[in-house]
Residue, then its C-alpha position, 0 to 999 in steps of 0.5 A: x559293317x559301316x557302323x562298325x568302322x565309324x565305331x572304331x574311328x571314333x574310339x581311335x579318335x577319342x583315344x582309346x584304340x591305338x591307330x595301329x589297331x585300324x591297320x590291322x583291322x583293314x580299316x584305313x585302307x582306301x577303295x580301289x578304283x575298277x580296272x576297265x574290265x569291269x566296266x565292260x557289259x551294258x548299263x542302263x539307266x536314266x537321265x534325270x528328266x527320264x530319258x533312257x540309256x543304254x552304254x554297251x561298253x566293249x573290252x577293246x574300249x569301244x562300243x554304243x551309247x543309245x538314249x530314247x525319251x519316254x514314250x509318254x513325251x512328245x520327243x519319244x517320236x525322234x526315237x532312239x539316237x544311237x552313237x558309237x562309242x569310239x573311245x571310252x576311258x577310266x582314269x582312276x575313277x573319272x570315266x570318259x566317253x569319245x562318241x560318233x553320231x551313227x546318223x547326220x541328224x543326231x547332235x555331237x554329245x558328249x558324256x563323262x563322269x565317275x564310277x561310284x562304287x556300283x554305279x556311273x554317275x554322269x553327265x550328258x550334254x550336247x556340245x552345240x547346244x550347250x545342255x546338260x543332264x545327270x546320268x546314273x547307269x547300273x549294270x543292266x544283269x544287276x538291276x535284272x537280278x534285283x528286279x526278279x527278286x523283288x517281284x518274285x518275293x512280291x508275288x509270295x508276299x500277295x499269295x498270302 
């Protein structure tokens, strides 16, 4: 399908298809941001330094943001930091959270970022201690789905 669409937009640049055509064909056409329902589910994913995160976001624009490290790293023992989420927002595509620590020893975050297509690219960062990290979270029954699919053709692959 993209190699079709960059083929009609070049033979329209070039001349040879009227631009009308790409009306027509649906074409030119810009993608629609998500509606907040469609945000609302879990997602997971991981930090760029591979510490794991769960966003369970509710449909009242609440819910819970947890990040645990690996368990192979020595922070992996200040387990899991679980935060309310207070507020959460989508303007467009730009996605915001408003988190409440659930205990006095976690830090303030802060995470913000945009959804891209079937992904929320994001950034984490502490608001006293001024670091930061990328984010990508996927809807957690998308990556199930595909997780059993590929290991159960996998498994077919290695009966023969």
């Amino acid at each position: 399908m993209r190699f079709r669409a960059l083929v009609l937009v070049v033979v329209a640049l070039l001349g040879v298809l009227p631009f009308g055509e790409l009306d027509a064909l649906g074409l030119d056409k810009k993608a629609t941001p998500p509606k907040p329902e469609e945000l609302t589910g879990a997602w997971i994913g991981f930090w760029e330094d591979g510490e794991f995160t769960r966003l369970d976001l509710r449909p009242d624009s609440t819910g819970f943001c947890a990040f645990v490290a690996p368990v192979e790293s020595i922070t992996h023992n200040y387990g899991v930091q679980v935060y309310r989420i207070t507020r959460w927002t989508l303007d467009g595509w730009a996605f915001v959270l408003a988190l409440t620590p659930t205990e006095s020893r976690l830090e303030n975050v802060y995470v913000r970022g945009r959804v891209t297509g079937y992904a929320l690219e994001l950034e984490v960062g502490g608001t006293d201690r001024k670091w930061k990290q990328k984010l990508v979270l996927n809807k957690e029954s998308r990556i199930q789905a595909s997780n059993l699919e590929t290991k159960s053709k996998i498994d077919e692959a290695q009966k023969k």
